[in-house]
MARFIFI-238995 format. One line per field, with one value per residue (C-alpha): x, y, z; residue number from 1; residue in three letters. Coordinates in nm, 2 decimals. Example, Ala and Ser with C-alpha at 12.3 -4.5 7.8 and 13.67 -1.06 7.14 Angstrom:
u: [1.23; 1.37]
v: [-0.45; -0.11]
w: [0.78; 0.71]
num: [1; 2]
residu: [Ala; Ser]
end
This chain:
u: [-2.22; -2.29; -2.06; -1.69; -1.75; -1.40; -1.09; -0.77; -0.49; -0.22; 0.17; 0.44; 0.70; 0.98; 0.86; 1.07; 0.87; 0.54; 0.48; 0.51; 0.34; 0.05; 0.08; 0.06; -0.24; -0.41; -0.43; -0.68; -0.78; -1.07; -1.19; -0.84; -0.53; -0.45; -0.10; -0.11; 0.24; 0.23; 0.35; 0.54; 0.46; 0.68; 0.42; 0.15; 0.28; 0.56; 0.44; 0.55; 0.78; 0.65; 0.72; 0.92; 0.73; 0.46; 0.14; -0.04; -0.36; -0.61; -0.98; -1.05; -1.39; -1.51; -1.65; -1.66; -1.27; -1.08; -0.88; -0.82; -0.73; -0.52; -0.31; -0.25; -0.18; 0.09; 0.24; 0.29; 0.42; 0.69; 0.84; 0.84; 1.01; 1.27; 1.41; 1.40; 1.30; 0.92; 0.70; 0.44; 0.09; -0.11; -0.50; -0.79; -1.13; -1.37; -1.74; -1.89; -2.14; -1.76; -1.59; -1.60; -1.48; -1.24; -1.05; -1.19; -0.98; -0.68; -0.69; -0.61; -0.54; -0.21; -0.07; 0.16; 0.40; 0.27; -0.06; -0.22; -0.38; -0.54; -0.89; -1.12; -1.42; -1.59; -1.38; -1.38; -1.02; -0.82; -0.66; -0.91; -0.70; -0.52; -0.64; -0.87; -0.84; -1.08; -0.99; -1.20; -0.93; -1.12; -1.09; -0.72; -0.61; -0.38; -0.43; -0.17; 0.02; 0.25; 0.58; 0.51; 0.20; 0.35; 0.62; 0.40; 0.16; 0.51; 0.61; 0.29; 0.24; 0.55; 0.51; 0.18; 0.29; 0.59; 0.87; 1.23; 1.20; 1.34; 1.72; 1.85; 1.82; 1.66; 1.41; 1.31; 1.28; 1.09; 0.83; 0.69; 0.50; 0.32; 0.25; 0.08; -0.10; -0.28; -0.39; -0.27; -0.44; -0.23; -0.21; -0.26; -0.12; -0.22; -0.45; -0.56; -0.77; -0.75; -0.55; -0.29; -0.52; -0.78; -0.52; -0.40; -0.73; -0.74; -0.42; -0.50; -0.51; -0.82; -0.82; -0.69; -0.70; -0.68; -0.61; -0.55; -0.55; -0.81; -1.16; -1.19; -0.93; -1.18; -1.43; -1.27; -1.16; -1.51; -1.58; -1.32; -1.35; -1.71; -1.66; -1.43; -1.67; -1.48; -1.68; -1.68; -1.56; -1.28; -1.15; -1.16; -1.13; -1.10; -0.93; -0.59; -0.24; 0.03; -0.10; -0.45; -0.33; -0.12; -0.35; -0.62; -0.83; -0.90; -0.94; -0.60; -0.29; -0.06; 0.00; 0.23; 0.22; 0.21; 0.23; 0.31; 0.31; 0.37; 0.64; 1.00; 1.03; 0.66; 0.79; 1.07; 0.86; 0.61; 0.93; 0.92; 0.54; 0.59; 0.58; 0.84; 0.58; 0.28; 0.49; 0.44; 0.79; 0.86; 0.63; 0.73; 0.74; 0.69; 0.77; 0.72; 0.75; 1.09; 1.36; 1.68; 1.83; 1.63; 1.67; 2.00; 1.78; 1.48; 1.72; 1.84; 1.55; 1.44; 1.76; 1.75; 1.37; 1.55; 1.42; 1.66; 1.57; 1.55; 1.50; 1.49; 1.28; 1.33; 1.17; 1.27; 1.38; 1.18; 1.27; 1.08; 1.23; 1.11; 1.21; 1.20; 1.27; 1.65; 1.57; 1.48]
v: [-4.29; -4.27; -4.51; -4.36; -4.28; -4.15; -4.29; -4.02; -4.14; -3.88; -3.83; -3.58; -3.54; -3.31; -3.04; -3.27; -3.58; -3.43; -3.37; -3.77; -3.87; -3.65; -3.88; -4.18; -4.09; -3.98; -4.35; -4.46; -4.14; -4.05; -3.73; -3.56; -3.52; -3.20; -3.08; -2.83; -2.61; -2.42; -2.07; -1.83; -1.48; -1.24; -0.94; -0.82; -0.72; -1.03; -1.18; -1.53; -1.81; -2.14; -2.46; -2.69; -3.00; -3.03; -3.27; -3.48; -3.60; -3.84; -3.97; -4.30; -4.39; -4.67; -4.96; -5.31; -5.21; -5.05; -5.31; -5.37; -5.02; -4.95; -5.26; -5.12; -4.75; -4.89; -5.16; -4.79; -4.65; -4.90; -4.88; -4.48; -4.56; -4.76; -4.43; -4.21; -4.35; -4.24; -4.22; -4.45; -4.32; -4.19; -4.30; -4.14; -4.23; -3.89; -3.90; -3.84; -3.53; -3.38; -3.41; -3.06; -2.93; -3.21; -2.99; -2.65; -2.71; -2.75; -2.39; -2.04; -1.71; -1.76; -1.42; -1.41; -1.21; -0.81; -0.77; -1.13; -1.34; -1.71; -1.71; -2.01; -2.01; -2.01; -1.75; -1.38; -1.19; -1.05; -0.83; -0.65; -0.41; -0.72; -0.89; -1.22; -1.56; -1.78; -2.15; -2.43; -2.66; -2.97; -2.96; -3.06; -2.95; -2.63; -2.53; -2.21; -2.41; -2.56; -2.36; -2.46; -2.28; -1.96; -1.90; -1.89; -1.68; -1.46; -1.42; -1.39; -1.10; -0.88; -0.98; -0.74; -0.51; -0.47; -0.55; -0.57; -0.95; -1.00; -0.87; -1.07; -0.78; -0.44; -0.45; -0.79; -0.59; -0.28; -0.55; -0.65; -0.34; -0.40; -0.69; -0.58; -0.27; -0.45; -0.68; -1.01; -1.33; -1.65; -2.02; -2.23; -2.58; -2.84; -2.59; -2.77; -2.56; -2.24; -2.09; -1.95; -1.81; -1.64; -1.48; -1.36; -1.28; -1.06; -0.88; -0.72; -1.06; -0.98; -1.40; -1.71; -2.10; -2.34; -2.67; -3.02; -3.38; -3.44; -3.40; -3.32; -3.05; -2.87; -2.89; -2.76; -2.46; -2.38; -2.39; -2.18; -1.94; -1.87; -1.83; -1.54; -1.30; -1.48; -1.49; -1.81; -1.57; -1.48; -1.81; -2.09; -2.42; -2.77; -3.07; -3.14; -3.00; -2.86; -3.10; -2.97; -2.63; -2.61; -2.85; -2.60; -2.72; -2.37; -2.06; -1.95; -2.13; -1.93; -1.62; -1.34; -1.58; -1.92; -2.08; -2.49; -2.57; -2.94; -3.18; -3.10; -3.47; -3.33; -3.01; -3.16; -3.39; -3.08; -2.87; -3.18; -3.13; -2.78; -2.55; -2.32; -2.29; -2.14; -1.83; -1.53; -1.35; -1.10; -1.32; -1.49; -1.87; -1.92; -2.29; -2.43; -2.78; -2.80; -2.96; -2.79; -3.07; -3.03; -2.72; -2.78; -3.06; -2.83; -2.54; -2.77; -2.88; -2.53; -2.40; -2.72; -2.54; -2.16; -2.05; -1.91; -1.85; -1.51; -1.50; -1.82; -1.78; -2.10; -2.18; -2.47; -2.73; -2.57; -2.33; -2.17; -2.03; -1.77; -1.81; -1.62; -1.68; -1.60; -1.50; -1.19]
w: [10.70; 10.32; 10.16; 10.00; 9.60; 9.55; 9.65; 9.66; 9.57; 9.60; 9.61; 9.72; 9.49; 9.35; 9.08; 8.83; 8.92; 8.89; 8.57; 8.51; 8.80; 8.68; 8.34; 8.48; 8.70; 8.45; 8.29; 8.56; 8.66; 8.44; 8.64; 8.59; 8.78; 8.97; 9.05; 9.37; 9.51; 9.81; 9.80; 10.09; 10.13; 10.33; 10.30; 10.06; 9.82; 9.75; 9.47; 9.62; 9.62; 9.52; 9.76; 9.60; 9.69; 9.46; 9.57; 9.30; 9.35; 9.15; 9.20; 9.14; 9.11; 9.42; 9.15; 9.17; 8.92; 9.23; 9.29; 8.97; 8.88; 9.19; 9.16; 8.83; 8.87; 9.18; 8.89; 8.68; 9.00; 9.06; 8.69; 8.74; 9.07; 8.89; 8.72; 8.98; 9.40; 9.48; 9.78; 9.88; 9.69; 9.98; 9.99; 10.15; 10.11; 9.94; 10.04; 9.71; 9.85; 9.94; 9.65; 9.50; 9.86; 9.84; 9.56; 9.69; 10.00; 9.81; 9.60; 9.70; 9.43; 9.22; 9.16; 8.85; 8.69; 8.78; 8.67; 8.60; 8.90; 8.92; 9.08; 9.15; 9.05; 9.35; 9.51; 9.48; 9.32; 9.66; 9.44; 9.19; 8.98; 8.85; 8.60; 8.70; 8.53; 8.64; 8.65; 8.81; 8.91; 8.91; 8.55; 8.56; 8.23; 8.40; 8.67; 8.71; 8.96; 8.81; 8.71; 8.36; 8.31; 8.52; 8.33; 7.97; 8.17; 8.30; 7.92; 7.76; 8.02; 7.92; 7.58; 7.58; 7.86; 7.58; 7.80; 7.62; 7.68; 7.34; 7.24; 6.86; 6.64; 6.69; 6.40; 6.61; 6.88; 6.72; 6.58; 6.89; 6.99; 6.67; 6.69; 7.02; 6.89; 6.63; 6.88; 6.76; 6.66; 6.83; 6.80; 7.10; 7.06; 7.33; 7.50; 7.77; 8.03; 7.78; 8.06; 7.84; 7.59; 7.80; 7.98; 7.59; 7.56; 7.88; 7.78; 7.48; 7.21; 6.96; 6.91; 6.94; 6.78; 7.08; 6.93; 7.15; 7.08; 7.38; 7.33; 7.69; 7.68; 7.46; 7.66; 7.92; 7.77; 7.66; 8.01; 8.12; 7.89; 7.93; 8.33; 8.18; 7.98; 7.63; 7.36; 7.11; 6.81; 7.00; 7.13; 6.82; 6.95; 6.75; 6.81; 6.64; 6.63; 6.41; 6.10; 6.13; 6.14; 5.86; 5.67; 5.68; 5.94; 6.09; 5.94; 6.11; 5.96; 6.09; 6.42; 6.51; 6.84; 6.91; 7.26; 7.30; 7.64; 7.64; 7.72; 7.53; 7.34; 7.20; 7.10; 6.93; 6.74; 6.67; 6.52; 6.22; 6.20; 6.11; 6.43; 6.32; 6.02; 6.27; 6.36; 6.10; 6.01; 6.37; 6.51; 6.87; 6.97; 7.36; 7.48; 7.81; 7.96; 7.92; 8.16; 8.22; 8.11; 7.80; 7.67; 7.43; 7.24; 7.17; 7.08; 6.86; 6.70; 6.67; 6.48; 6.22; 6.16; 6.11; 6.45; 6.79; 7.16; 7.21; 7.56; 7.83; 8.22; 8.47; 8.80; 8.98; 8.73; 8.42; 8.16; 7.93; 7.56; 7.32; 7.01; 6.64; 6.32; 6.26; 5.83; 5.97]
num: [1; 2; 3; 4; 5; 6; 7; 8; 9; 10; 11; 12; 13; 14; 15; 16; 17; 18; 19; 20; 21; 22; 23; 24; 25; 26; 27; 28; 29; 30; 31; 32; 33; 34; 35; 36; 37; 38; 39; 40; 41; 42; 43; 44; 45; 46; 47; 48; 49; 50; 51; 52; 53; 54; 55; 56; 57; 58; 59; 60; 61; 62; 63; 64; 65; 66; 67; 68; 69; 70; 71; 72; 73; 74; 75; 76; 77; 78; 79; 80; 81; 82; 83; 84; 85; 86; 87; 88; 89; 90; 91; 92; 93; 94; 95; 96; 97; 98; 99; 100; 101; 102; 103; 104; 105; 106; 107; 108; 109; 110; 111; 112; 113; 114; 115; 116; 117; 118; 119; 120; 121; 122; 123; 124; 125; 126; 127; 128; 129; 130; 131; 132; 133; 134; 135; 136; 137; 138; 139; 140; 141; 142; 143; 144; 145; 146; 147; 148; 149; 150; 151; 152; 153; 154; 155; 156; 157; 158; 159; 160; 161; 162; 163; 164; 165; 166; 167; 168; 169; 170; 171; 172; 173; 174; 175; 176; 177; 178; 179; 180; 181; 182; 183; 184; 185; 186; 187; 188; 189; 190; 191; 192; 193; 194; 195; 196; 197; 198; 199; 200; 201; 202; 203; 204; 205; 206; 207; 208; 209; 210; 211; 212; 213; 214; 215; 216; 217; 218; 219; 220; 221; 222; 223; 224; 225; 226; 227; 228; 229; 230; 231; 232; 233; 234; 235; 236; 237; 238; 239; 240; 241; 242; 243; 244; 245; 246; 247; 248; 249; 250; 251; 252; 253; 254; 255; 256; 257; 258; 259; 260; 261; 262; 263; 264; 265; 266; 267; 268; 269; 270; 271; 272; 273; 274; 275; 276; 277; 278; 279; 280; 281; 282; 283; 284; 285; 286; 287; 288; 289; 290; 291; 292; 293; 294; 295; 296; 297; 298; 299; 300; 301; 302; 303; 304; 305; 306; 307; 308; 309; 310; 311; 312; 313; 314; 315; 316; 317; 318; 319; 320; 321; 322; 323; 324; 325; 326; 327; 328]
residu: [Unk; Unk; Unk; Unk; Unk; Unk; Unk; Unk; Unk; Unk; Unk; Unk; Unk; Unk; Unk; Unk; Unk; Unk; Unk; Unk; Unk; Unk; Unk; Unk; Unk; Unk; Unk; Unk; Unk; Unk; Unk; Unk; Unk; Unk; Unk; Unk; Unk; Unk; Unk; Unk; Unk; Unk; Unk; Unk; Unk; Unk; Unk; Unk; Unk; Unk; Unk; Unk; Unk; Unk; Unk; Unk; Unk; Unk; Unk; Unk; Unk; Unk; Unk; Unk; Unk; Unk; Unk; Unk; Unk; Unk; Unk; Unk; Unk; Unk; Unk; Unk; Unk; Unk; Unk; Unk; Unk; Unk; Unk; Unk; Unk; Unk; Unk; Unk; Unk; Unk; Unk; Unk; Unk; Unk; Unk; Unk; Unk; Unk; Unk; Unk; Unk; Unk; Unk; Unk; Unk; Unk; Unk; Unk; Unk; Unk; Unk; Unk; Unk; Unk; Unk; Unk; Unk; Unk; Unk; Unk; Unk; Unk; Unk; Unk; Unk; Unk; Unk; Unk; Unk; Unk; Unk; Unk; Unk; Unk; Unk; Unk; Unk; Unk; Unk; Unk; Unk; Unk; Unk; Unk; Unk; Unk; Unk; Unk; Unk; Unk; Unk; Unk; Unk; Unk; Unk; Unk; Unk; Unk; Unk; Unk; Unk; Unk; Unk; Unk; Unk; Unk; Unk; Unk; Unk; Unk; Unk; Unk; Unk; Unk; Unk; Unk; Unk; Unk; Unk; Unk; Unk; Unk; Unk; Unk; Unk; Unk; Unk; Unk; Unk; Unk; Unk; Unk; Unk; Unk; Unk; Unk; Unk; Unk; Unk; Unk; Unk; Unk; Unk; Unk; Unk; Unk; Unk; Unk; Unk; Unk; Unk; Unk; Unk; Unk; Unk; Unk; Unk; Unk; Unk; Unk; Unk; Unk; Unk; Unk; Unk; Unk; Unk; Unk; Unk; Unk; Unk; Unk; Unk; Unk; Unk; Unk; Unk; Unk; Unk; Unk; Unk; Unk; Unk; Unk; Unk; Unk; Unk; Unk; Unk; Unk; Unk; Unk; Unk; Unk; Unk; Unk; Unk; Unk; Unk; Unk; Unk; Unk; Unk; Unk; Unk; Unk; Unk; Unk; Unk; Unk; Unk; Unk; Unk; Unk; Unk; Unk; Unk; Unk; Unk; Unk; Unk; Unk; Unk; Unk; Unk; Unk; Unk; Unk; Unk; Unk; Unk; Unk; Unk; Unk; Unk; Unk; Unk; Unk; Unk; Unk; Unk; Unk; Unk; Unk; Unk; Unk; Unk; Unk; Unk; Unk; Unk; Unk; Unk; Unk; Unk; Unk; Unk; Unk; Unk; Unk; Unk; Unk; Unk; Unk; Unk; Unk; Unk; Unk]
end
């Protein structure tokens, strides 16, 4: 028996828990952390409901520090527990020759919104006349699975199939389209897996800035975006955030659309760094990573900054805004 390289720690949790048991995994977790939620289909052509338990899972590597590590990552687990009661992590020992079919087990084709699905890598689309994002899960950074990511991916989808997502004002309205037909540039803050932007991409987007904070992240959307036919000089990627953007970092300072899909006390801090500052005039502001209970303190952060929620998606506990500038 070859000796256990990977030890599994994983943990079933609520769709409101998982988001920060995925951050505190990812302390001692330095392969990434992977969210996974089942989905139900009643036939082929329901586009599915999600599972409200969502599994998180982590590798830790089997060193001479796993003790170490794991009697740290349960210390982090008990003060979580504190706020809000959790289960017991659950730990299973990975083979390192199985660890890529360790996570392959674990993935299946994510259909989104009408046209857009979620294919790994190593699988072929079920469903070729919609459009195919290829994600290697193992990468962490975004999987698709998480309601989060899928209701960006929702509203960036409508925004280019030019769906009357938005109702302020009717020259907002009638600005959209054009936005579209010119195929617009966008800004991609905390980009993660590049998820959100290739899918842009796919859509009709002529470019995009991804920016993160994580070397990694970077990476990883390099990665990602090769595996889907982008080409560097249409996906930009540095590290930074809104600073380095409006600082004149990149060549782009500013888009007709930005997405931030990060954790709300972020965004609110990223509204007094200037993210209302990224949108061109007409242009459109898509958050995500937002709690219900959330929402009226990133509303609020993003009127102080001149901008309103034009339209608001949730799924399970999440919500998702768009917002505008209200000068308009």
């Amino acid at each position: 028996m070859p000796t256990p390289s990977w030890l599994e720690a994983s943990l079933n949790v609520s769709g409101e828990l998982a988001e920060s048991v995925a951050e505190v995994f990812a302390r001692f977790a330095p392969s990434g952390v992977v969210t996974e939620q089942g989905v139900r289909y009643s036939n082929m052509d329901d586009e599915g409901t999600p599972i409200e338990t969502v599994t998180v899972r982590a590798y830790l590597p089997v060193d001479e520090h796993l003790e170490e590590t794991r009697h740290k990552l349960e210390a982090a687990l008990f003060y979580l527990g504190m706020i809000q009661p959790l289960p017991a992590p659950i730990y299973t020992s990975i083979d390192d020759q199985n660890w890529m079919e360790a996570w392959k087990e674990h993935y299946q084709p994510i259909l989104i919104g009408r046209r857009l699905i979620i294919v790994p890598t190593w699988l072929d689309s079920p469903n070729p006349d919609r459009i195919t994002i290829r994600i290697d899960p193992g990468m962490a950074f975004g999987t698709g699975t998480h309601p989060t990511t899928q209701l960006c991916l929702e509203m960036i989808e409508a925004i280019f199939d030019q769906a009357p997502i938005l109702n302020r004002k009717s020259q907002i309205i009638n600005s959209r389209p054009s936005l579209v037909a010119n195929q617009s540039s966008l800004i991609d803050i905390g980009c993660g897996s590049g998820i959100l932007s290739i899918a842009a991409l796919k859509l009709g987007a002529n470019s995009s800035l991804g920016v993160d904070i994580d070397e990694t992240a970077i990476a990883v959307s390099k990665a990602n975006a090769a595996v889907n036919g982008i080409a560097a000089e249409q996906f930009f990627l540095g590290i930074g955030s809104v600073k380095e953007v409006l600082g004149g970092k990149f060549d782009i300072r500013c888009a007709p659309l930005v997405l931030v899909n990060i954790l709300a006390p972020v965004i609110i801090r990223l509204f007094d760094e200037g993210l209302a500052d990224l949108v061109t005039p007409g242009g459109i502001l898509i958050l995500s990573g937002i709690l219900e209970e959330q929402v009226e303190a990133v509303l609020s952060a993003a009127s102080a900054h001149g901008m309103e929620q034009s339209e608001k998606k949730e799924k399970e506990d999440w919500v998702a805004l768009t917002c505008q500038h209200t000068n308009l």
